[in-house]
N, C-alpha and C positions, 0 to 999 in steps of 0.2 A: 504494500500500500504506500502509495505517495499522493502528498498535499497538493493541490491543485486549487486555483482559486475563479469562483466563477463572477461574472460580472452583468450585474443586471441594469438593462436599457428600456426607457419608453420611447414609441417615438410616433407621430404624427404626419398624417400627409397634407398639407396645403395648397392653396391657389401661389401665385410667384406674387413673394414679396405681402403675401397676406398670410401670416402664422397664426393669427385669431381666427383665420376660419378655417380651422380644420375638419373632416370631413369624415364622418361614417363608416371604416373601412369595409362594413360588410357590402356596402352598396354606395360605389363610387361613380358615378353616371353608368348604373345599372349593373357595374362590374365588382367582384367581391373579391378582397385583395385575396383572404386565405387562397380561396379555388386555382385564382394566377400563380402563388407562389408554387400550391401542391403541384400542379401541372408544368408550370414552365420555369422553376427557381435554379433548378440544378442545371439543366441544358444553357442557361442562361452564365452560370456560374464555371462553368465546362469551356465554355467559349468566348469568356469575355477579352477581348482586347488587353495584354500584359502595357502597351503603350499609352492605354489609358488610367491605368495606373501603377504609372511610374518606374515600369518595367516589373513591376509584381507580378505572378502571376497565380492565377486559381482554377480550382478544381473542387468536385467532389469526391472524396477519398473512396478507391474503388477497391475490393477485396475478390478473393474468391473463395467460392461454397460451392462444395461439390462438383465440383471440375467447372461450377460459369463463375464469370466473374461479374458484381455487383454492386451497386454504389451503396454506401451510407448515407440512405438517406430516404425518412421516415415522414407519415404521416398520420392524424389523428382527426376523424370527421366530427365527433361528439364532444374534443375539446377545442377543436380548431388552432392545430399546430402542425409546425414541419419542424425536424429538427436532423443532425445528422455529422460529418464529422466534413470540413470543409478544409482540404491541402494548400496552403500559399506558400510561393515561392519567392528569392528574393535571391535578384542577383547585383554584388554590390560593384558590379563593373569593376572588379577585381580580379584576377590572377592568384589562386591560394593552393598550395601542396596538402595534404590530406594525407597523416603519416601514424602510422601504426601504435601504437600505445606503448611500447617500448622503449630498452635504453637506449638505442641506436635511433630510434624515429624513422624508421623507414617508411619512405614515400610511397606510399601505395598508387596514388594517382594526383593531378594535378585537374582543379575546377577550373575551367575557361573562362572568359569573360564571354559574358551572356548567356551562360549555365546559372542555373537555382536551383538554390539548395530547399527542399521542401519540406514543410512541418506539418503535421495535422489537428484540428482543432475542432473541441465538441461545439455546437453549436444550436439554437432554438429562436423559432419565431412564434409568439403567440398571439394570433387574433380572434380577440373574443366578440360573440356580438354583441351590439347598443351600446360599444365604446368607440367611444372618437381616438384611440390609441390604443396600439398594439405593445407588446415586451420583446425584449430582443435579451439572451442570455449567452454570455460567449464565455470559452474557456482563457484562463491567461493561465500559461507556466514560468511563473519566475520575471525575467524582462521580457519573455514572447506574448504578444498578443493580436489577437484577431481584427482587432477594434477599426484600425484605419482602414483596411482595406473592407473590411464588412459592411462598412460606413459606405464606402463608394460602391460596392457592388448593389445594396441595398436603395440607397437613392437612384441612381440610375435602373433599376427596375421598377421602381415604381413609375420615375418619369413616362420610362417609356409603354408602362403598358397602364398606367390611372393619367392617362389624357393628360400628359405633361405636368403634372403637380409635384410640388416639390415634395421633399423630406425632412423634417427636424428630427435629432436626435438629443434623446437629456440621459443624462444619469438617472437611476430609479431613486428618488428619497421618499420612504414611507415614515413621518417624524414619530407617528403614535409607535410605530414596530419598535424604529430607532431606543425611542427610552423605553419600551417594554426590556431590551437587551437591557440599557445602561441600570436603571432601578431594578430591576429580575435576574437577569443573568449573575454566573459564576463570572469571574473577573480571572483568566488566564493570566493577563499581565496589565501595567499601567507604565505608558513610555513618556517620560517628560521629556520633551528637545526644544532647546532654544539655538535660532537660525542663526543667528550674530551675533557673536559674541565680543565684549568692549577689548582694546589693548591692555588696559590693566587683566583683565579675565586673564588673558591670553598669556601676559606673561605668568599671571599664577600659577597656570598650570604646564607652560613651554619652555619657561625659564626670561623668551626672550619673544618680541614682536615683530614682525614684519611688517612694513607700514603698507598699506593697502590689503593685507589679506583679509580672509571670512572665516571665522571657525562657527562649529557646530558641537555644543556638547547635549550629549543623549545619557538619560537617566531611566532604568527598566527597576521599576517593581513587579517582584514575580512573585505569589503567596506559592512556599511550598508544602510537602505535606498536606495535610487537611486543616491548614489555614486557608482563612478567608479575606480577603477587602473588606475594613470596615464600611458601617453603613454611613457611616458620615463623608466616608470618602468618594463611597458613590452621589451622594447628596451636593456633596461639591462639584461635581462632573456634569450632575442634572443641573444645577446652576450657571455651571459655564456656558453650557450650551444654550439653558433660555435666556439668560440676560446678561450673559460674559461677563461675570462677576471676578474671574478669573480664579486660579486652581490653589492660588499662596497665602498664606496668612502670618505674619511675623517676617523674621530677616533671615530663618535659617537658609532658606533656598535660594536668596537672593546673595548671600554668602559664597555661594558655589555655583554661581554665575547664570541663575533661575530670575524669572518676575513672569508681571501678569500678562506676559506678551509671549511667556511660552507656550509650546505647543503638547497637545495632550491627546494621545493615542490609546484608544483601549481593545483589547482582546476581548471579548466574552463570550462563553456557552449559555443556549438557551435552547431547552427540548432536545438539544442531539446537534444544533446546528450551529459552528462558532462564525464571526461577525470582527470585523476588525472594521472599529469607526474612529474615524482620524477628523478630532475638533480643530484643523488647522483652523477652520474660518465659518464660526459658528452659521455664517447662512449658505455654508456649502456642505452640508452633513455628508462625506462621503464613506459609506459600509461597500467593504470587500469580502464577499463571502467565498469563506475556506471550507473544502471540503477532502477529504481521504477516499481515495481511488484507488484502485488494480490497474497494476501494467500491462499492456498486450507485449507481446514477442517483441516488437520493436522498442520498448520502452517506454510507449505513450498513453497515454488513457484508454481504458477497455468502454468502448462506445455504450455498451449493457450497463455499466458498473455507473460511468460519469453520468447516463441519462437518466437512472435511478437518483442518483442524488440530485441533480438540478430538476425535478420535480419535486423531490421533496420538498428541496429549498423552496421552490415558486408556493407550493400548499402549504407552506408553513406563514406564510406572511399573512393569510385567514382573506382571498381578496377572492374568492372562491372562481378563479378561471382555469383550472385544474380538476 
């Protein structure tokens, strides 16, 4: 099992240059986005133009069973979703050797320029009916993510098959879900980090300053054992977040190079499913949801395994489109 984190998207179709009038998705001048996606999202995704973005290129990840070979890639009429494992490729118009794991490093082969290198990535569209917005749930491992490219395969189909209407994409922020974590949940860990730190900091802890640099010191409380976060400490975190009251009280943490301009990251379990919400910028609640997967042969998420948990994830937030 490895950690993997999935990231949840809303998003809306518009007229150009009108975002307040979004539109219907089950019935968009007569046309229903799910129906377009289940039928034409993967061929679309199969063949799109690498030049159109940015020399990327995409696919849907194709396997075989039983001597055919078949894509990843699913769908559901009673919830109205597609979801499925989608390949992007990325070639960074470089020249790179490819060399064996060994003491010696032997060069197995050499990537060309204009060769990609390919990853694959879980993936979910959900449109429910009698909402003006749909979910979009993508896999990220680590620094790889699906996002930008998904982004443009995504708008450009709808352009071109919902009679040219644009696309907006947002982050999901559910604030009720948010503090049901922050006040309920188990508290994994509490990460303070202030972004800039003064010259005096700097030298307390370097010895010496370098004029014009930027340090960053990061502070993890971790409860180990069958310790817990007190409640008051969550009580302060619900406060940051409704009325940035900020996280410090006295001079101890301002001693060690802390104020009310730090930044405060929390971990927590809740039902089975952990959440990592980062109060950089209290009107930007942004939750990363972490979940524990099964490798396939190649190393990557077992398609069975990550689709199971990003449903769950999605029926866990109680917004009943699942």
């Amino acid at each position: 099992m490895e950690n993997r984190k999935l990231e949840v998207y809303t998003f809306i179709a518009h007229p150009n240059r009108k975002p307040d009038e979004s539109v219907t998705l089950e019935d968009v001048f007569g046309n229903d986005l799910y129906v377009k996606l289940k039928n034409d999202f993967a061929n679309f995704v199969d063949t799109f133009p690498p030049l159109m973005m940015d020399g990327k290129t995409s696919k849907i990840e194709k396997i075989e069973v039983e001597g055919q070979i078949k894509s990843i890639f699913k769908h559901n009429d009673s919830s109205r979703y597609i979801n499925g494992k989608i390949m992007i490729g990325d070639d960074d118009g470089k020249e790179q050797d490819v060399v064996q794991n060994n003491r010696d490093k032997t060069v197995l082969y050499t990537k060309r320029k204009g060769q990609s290198v390919e990853r694959p990535y879980y993936f979910m569209i959900i449109i429910p009916l009698g909402l003006k917005y749909g979910f979009i749930i993508l896999e990220r491992e680590g620094k790889h993510s699906a996002k930008g490219v998904f982004d443009k395969l995504l708008k450009k189909f709808i352009q071109d098959n919902l009679s040219g209407l644009n696309c907006k994409i947002n982050n999901f922020v559910e604030s009720e879900i948010i503090k049901e974590y922050l006040q309920n949940g188990d508290y994994n860990s509490i990460t303070l980090s202030q972004k800039i730190v003064s010259s005096d900091r700097a030298e307390q802890y370097l010895g010496t300053y370098i004029d014009g640099s930027k340090y960053k010191i990061e502070l993890k409380i971790t409860p180990l054992e069958n310790s817990l976060i007190p409640i008051n400490t969550k009580n302060k975190i619900l406060k940051n977040l409704e009325k940035n009251n900020g996280f410090f009280e006295g001079d101890e943490f301002k001693s060690i190079g802390f104020d009310d301009d730090a930044n405060v990251k929390v971990v927590a379990t809740k039902d089975g499913n952990t959440r990592t919400i980062d109060l950089e910028d209290t009107l930007k609640i942004r939750p990363y949801y972490t979940i524990a997967v099964a490798d396939n042969s190649k190393g990557f998420s077992e398609f069975k395994d990550i689709n199971k948990e990003a449903k769950k994830l999605i029926k866990g937030f109680g917004l009943n489109i699942l």
